[in-house]
C-alpha positions as CSV (number, residue, x, y, z in Angstrom):
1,X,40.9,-58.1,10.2
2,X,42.2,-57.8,14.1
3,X,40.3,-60.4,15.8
4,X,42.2,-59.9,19.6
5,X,39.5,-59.4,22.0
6,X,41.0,-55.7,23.1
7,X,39.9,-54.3,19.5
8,X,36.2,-53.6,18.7
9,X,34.4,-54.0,15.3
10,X,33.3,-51.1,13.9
11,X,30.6,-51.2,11.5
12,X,29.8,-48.3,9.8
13,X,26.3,-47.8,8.5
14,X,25.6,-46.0,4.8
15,X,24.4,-43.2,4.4
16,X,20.7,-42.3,4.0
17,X,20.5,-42.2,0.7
18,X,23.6,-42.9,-1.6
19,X,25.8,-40.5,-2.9
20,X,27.6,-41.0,-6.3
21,X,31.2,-39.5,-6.1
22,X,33.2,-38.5,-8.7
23,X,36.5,-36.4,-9.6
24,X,35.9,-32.7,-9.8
25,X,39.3,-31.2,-11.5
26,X,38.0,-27.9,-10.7
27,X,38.3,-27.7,-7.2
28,X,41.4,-25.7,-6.1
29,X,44.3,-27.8,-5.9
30,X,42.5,-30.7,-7.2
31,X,45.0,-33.5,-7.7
32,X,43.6,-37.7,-8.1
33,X,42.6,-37.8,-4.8
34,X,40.2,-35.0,-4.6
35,X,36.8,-35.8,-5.0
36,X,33.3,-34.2,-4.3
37,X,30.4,-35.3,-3.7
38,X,27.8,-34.2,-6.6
39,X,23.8,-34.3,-4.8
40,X,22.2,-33.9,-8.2
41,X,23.4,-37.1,-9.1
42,X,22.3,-39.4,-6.0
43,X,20.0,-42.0,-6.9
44,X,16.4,-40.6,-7.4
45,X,17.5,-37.3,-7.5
46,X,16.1,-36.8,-10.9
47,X,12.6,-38.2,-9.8
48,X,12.9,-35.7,-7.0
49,X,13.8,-33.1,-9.8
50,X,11.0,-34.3,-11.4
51,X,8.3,-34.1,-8.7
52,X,9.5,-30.4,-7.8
53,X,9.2,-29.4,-11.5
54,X,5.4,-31.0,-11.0
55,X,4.6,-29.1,-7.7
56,X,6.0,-26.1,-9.1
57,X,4.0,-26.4,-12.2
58,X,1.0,-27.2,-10.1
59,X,1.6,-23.9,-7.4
60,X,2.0,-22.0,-10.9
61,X,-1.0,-23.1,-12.3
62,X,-2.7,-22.6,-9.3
63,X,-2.0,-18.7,-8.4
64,X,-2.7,-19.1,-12.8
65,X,-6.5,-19.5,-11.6
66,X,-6.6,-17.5,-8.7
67,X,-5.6,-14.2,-10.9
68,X,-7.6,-15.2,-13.7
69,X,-10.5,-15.6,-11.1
70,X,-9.8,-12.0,-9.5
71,X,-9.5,-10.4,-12.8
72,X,-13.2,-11.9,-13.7
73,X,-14.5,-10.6,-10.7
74,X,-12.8,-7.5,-11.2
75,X,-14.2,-7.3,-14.7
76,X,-17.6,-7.9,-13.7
77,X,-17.5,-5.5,-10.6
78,X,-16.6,-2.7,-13.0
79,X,-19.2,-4.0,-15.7
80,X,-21.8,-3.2,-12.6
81,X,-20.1,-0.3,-12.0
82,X,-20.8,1.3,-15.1
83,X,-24.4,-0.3,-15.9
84,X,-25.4,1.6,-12.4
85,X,-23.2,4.8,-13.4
86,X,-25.1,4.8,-17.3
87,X,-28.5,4.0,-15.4
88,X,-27.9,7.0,-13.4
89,X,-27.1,9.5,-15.9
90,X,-30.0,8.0,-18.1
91,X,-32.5,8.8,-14.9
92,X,-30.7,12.2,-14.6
93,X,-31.7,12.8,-18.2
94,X,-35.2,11.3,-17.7
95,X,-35.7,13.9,-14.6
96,X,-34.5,16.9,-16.4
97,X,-36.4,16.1,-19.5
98,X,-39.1,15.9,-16.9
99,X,-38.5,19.3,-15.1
100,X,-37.8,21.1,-18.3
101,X,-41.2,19.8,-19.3
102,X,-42.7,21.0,-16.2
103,X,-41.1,23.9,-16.5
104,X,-42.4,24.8,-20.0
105,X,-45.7,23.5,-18.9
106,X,-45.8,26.4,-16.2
107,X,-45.0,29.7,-18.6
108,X,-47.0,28.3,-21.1
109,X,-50.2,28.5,-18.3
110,X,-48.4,31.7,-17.2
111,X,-48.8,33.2,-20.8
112,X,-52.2,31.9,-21.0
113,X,-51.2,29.7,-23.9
114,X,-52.3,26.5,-22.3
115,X,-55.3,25.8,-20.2
């Protein structure tokens, strides 16, 4: 090391977070001094790997719910639907029943059949 007074020390802090580098003979005119620097193999990386596979599974799971939710409510909206739609054609066919009763009711006093 140059220890005159004109030179300055430089220290050279690490990175971050560690990178692992290794040879990658597929680069384009690769030779032994080529190297790249791989992130996926950084210290940690696989725990980070690990806890995005986790959040993912958890958002997943998540919008999982919310769509099995909405398709309850959307089952039992349409389960109304159709109990008010079936009481409605049952009180339609309670009222006609009534008015054709009515109606017979009124030839047979017409005729003089009935009193």
């Amino acid at each position: 090391m140059n220890t005159s007074p004109n030179k300055k020390l430089t220290i050279h802090e690490p990175a971050a977070r560690p990178q692992v580098v290794r040879m990658d003979p597929h680069t384009p005119g690769a030779h032994h001094s080529a190297v790249r620097i791989f992130d996926d193999e950084r210290p940690g990386a696989e725990a980070a790997q690990r806890q995005q596979a986790a959040t993912t599974a958890a958002e997943q799971d998540r919008a999982a719910n919310s769509a099995e939710q909405m398709h309850a409510r959307q089952v039992a909206e349409a389960a109304e639907q159709t109990a008010t739609a079936e009481a409605a054609v049952h009180q339609s066919a309670e009222w006609k029943a009534f008015m054709l009763a009515q109606e017979n009711e009124r030839r047979l006093k017409a005729a003089g059949l009935k009193s």
